[in-house]
C-alpha positions in Angstrom: -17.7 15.2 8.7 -16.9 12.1 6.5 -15.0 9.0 7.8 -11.1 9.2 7.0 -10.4 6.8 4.0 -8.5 3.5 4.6 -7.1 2.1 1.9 -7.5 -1.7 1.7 -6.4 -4.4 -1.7 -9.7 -6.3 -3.1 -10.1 -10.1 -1.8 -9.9 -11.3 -5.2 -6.3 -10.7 -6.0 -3.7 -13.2 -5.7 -0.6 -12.0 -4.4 3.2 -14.4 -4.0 6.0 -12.6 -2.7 9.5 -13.1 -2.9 12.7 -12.2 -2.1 10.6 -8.7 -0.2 8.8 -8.1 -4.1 5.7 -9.7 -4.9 3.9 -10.2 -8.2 -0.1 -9.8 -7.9 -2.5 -11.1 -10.9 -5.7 -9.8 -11.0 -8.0 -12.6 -12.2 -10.8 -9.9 -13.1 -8.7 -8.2 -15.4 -6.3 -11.0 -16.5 -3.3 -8.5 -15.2 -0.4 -9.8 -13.9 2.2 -6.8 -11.8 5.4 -6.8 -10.7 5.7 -5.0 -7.2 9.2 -4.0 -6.3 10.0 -3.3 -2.7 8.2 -0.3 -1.9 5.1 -1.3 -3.8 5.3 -4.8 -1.8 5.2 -2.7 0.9 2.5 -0.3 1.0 0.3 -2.9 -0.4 0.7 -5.3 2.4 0.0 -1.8 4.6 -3.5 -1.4 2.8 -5.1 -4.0 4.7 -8.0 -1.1 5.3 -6.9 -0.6 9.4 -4.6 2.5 8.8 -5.5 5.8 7.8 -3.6 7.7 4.6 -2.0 9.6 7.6 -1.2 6.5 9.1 0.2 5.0 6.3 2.4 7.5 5.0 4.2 7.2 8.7 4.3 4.0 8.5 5.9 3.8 4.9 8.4 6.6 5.8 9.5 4.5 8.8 10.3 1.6 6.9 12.2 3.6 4.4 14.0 5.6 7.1 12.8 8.6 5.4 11.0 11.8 7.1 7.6 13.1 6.8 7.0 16.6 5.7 3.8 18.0 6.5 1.4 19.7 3.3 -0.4 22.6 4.0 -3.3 24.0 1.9 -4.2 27.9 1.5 
């Protein structure tokens, strides 16, 4: 059985938010991204503690929205 995957951001970027958006810059790649909302959101939640599982929750709660489970055949 594998460990379940917890998503975590590198070290390396550099991240200012604002306002609840953030813009990131990735000095490796010279990149510089907007984040609205959301996207400020789950990628303060990737801090490599929580679980995909975990995270979805987590996002849905914030955006008052509910989860609905995926099944595989």
């Amino acid at each position: 059985m594998t460990a379940p995957i917890k998503p975590r951001m590198r070290d390396d970027l550099t991240v200012v938010e604002l306002d609840g958006e953030a813009v990131m810059y990735d000095d490796r790649s010279g990149e510089l991204h907007h984040l609205n909302a959301t996207a400020t959101l789950v990628a303060e939640l990737c801090d490599g503690t929580a679980t995909i599982k975990e995270l979805s929750a987590d996002i849905s709660g914030a955006c008052r929205i509910v989860v609905c489970p995926v099944y595989e055949f």
